[in-house]
DSSP file (Angstrom, degrees, kcal/mol; ACC not computed):
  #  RESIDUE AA STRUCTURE BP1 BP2  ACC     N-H-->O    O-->H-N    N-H-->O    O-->H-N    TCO  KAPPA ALPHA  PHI   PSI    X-CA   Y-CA   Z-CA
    1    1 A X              0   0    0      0, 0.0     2,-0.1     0, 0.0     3,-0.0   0.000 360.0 360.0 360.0 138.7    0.0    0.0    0.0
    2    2 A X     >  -     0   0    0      1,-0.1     4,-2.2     4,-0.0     5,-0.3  -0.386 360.0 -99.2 -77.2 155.0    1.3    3.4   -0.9
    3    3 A X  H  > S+     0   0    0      2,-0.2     4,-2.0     3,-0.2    -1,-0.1   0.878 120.8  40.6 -19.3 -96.4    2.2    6.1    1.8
    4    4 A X  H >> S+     0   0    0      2,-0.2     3,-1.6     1,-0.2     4,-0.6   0.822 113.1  55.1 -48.9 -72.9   -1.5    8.3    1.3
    5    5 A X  H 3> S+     0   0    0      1,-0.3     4,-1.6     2,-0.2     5,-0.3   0.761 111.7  43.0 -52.0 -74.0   -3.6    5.1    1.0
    6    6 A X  H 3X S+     0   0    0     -4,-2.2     4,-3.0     2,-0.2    -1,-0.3   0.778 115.1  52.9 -21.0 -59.5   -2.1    4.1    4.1
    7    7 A X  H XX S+     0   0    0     -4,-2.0     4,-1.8    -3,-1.6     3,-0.8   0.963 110.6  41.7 -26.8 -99.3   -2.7    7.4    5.3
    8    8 A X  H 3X S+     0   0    0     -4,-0.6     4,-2.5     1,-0.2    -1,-0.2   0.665 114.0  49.7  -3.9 -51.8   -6.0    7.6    4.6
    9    9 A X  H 3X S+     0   0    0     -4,-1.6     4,-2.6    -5,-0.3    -1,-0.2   0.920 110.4  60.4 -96.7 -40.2   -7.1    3.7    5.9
   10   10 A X  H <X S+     0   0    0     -4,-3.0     4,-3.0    -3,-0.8    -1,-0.2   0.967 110.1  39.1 -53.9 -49.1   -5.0    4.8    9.2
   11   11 A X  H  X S+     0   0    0     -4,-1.8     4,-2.6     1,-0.3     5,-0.2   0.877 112.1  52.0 -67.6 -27.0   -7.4    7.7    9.7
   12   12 A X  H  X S+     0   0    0     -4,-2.5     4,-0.6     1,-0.2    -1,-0.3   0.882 108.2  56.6 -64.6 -32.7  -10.4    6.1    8.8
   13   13 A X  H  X S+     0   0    0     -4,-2.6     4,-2.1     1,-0.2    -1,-0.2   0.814 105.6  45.0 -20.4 -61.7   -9.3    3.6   11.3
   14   14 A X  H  X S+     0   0    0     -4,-3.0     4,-0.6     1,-0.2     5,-0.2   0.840 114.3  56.6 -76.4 -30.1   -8.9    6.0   14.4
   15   15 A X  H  < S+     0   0    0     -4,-2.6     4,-0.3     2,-0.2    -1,-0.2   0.775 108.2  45.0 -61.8 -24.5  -12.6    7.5   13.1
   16   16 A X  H  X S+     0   0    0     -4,-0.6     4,-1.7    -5,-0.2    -2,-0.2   0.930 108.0  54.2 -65.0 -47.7  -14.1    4.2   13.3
   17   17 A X  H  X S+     0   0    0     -4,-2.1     4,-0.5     1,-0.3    -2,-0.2   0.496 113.7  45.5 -84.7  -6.2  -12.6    3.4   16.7
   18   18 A X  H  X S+     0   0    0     -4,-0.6     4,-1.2     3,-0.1     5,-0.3   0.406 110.8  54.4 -97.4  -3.3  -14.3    7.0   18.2
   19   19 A X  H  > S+     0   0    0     -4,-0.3     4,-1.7    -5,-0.2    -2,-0.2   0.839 111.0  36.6-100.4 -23.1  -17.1    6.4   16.8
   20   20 A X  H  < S+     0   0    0     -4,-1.7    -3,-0.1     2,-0.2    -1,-0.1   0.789 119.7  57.5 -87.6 -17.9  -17.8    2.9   18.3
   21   21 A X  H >X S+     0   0    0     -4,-0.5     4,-2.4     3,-0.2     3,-0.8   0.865 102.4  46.1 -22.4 -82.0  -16.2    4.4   21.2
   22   22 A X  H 3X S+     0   0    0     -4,-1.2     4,-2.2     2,-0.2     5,-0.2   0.950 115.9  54.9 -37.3 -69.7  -18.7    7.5   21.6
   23   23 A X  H 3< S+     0   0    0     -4,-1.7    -1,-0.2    -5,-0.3     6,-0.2   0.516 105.9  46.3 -71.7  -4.3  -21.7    4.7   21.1
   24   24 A X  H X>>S+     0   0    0     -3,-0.8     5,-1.8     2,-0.1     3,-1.4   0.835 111.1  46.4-109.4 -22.3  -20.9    2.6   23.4
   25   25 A X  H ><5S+     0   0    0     -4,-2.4     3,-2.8     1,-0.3     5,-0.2   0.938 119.3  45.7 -39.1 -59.5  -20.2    5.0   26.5
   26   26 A X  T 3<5S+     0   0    0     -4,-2.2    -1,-0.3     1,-0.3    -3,-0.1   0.117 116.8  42.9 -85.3  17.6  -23.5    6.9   25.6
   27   27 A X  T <45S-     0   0    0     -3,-1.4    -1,-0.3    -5,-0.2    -2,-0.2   0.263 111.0-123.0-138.1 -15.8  -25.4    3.7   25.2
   28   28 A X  T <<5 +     0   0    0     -3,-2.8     3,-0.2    -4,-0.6    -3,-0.2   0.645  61.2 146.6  45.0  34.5  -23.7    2.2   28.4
   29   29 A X    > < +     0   0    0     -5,-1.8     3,-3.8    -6,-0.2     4,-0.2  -0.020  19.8 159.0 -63.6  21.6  -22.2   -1.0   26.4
   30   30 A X  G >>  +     0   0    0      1,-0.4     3,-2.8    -5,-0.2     4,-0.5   0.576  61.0  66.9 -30.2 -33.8  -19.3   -0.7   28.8
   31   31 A X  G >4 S+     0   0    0      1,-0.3     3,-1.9    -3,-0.2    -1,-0.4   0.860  86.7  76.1 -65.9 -39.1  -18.3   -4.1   28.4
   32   32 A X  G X4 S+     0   0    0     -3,-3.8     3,-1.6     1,-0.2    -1,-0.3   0.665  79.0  73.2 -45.6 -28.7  -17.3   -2.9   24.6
   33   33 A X  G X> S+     0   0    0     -3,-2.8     3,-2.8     1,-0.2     4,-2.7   0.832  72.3  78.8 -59.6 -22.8  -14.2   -1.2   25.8
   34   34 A X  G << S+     0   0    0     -3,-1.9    -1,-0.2    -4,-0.5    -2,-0.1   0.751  95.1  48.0 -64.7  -2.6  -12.5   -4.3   26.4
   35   35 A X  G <4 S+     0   0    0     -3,-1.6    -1,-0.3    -4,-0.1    -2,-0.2   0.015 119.1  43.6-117.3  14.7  -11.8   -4.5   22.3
   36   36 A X  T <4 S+     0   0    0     -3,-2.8     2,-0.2     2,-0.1    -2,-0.2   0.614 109.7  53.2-122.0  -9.8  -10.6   -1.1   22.3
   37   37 A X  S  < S-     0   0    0     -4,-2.7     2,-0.2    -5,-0.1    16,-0.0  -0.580  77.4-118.0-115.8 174.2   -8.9   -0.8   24.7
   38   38 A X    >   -     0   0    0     -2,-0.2     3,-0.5     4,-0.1    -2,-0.1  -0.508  37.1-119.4 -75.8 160.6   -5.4   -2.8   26.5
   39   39 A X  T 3  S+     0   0    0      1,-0.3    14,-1.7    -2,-0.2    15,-0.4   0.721 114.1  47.1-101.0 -28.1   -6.1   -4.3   29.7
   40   40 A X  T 3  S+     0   0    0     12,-0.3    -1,-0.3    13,-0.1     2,-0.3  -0.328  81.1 133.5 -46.9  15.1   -3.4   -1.9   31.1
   41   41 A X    <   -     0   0    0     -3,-0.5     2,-0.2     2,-0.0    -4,-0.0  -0.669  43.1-145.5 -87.5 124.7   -4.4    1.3   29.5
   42   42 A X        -     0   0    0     -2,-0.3     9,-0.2     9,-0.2     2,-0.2  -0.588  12.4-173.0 -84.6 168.3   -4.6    4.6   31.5
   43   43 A X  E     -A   50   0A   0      7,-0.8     7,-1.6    -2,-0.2     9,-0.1  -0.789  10.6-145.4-161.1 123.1   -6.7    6.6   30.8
   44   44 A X  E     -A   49   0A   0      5,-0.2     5,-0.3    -2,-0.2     2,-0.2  -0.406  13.5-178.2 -93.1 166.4   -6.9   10.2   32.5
   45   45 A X        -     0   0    0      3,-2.3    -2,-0.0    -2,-0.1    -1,-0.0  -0.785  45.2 -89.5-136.7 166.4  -10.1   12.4   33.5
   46   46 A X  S    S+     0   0    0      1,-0.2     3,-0.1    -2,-0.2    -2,-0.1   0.795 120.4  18.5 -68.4 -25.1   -9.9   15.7   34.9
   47   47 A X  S    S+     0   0    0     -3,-0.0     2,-0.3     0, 0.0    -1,-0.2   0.207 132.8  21.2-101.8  -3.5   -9.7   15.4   38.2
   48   48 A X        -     0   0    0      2,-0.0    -3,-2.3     0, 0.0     2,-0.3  -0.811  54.4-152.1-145.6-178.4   -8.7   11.6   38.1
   49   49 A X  E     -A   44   0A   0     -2,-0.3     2,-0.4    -5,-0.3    -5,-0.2  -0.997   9.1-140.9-166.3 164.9   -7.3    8.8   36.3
   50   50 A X  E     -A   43   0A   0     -7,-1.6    -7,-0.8    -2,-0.3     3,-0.0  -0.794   4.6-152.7-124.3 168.0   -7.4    5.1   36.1
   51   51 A X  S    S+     0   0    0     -2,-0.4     2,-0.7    -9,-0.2    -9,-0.2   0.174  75.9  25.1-113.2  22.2   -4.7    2.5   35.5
   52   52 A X  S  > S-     0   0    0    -12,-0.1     4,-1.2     1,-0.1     3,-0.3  -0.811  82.4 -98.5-161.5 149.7   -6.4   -0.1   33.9
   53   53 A X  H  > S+     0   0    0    -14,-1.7     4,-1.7    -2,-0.7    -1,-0.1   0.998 120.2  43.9 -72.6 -34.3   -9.9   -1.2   31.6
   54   54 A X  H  4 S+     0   0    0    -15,-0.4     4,-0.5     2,-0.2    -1,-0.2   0.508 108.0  54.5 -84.5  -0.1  -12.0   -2.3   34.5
   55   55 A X  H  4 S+     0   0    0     -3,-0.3     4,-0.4     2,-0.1     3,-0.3   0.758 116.4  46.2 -82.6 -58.7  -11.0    0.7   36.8
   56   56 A X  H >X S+     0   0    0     -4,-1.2     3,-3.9     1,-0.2     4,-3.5   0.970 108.9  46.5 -44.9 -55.8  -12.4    2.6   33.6
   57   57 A X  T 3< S+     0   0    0     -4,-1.7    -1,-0.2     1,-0.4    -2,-0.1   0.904 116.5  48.8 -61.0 -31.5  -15.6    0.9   32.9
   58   58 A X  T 34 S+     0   0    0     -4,-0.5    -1,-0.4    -3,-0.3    -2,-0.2   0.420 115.5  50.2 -82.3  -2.9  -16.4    1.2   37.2
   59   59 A X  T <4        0   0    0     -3,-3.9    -1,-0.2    -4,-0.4    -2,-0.2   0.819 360.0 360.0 -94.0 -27.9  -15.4    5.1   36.7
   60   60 A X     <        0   0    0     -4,-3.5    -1,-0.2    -5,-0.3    -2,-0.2   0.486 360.0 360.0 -74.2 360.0  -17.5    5.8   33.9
């Protein structure tokens, strides 16, 4: 695959992955993070942060 097509299928990527993102928070699919996420993933808030994907899904 050339450079821009790559380009391109990278972004569409990272749009896909907010958008399935977005719909499950607001939909309260929590359980859905666990294919988006690392099981080790931080993930900061404004006053707080979590170290982990089940620390998240219990923050949210």
């Amino acid at each position: 695959m050339d450079p821009r097509t790559e380009e391109i299928a990278d972004k569409q990527h990272i749009q896909e992955l907010q958008t399935r993102y977005s719909c499950s928070i607001d939909s309260g699919q929590y359980d859905n993070l666990d294919a988006m996420f690392t099981p080790d993933s931080t993930y900061h808030f404004v006053t707080e942060s979590t170290d982990n994907v089940e620390s998240l899904k219990s923050t949210i």
